[in-house]
N, C-alpha and C positions, 0 to 999 in steps of 0.2 A: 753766753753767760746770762743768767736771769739775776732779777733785782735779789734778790736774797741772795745770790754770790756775790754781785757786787758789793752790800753793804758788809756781809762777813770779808772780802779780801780786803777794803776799808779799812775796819776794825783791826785785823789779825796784821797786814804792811801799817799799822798806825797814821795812815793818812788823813785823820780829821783835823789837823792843824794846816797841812798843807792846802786841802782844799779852801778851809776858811781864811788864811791867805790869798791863795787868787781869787777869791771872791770881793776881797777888799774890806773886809772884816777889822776892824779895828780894838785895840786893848785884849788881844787872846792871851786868856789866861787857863792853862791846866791845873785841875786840882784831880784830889784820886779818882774820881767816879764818871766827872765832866770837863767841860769847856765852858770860862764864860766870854764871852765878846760884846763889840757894840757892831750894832746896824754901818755899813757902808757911809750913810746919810746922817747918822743919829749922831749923837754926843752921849749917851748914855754906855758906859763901859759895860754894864753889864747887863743889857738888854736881850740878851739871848742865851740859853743855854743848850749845849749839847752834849749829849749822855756817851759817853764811851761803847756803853756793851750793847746797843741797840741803834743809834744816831738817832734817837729822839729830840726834835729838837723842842722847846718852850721860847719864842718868842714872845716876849713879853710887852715892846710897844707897836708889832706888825701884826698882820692878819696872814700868815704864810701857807695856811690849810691848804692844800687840794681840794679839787671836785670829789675826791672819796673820803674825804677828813682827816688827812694825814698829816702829818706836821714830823716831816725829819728831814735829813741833809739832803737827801732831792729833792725835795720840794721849797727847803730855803735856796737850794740852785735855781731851781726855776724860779721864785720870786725874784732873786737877785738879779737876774741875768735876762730878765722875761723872756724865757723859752717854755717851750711845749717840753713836757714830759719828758718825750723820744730824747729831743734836744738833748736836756739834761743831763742825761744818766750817762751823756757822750763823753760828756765837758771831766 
């Protein structure tokens, strides 16, 4: 499975809550489009958001980019979790 299936069987099983759970994600709230949350560490409830149709994510008090300038839910895995990539997309 490559990353674009991953994120499509995400999206289509609705697993972006549960992942933001084991992550330790704090105040997850759905609304029609996204998710908002707060950082693991943070107090802000909604420091982060992520997009349902694409898992884009907008962190808004982290620097969660990738080496390719990416910013969605692998990559806030890897932030979180500080692993590599590969790591990642395991979790």
């Amino acid at each position: 499975m490559d990353i674009q299936e991953l994120k499509e069987r995400i999206i289509i099983e609705e697993k972006i809550e549960t992942i933001l759970e084991e992550l330790g994600m704090h105040s997850i709230r759905p609304h029609t489009d996204y998710f908002t949350c707060g950082m693991p560490s943070g107090d802000n409830k909604k420091s982060t958001v992520v997009y349902k149709n694409n898992l884009y994510v907008d962190a808004h008090t982290r620097s969660i980019t990738d080496q390719y300038g990416v910013s969605d839910i692998i990559s806030l895995v890897t932030y979180i979790r500080g692993t590599y990539f590969s790591e990642s997309v395991k979790l």
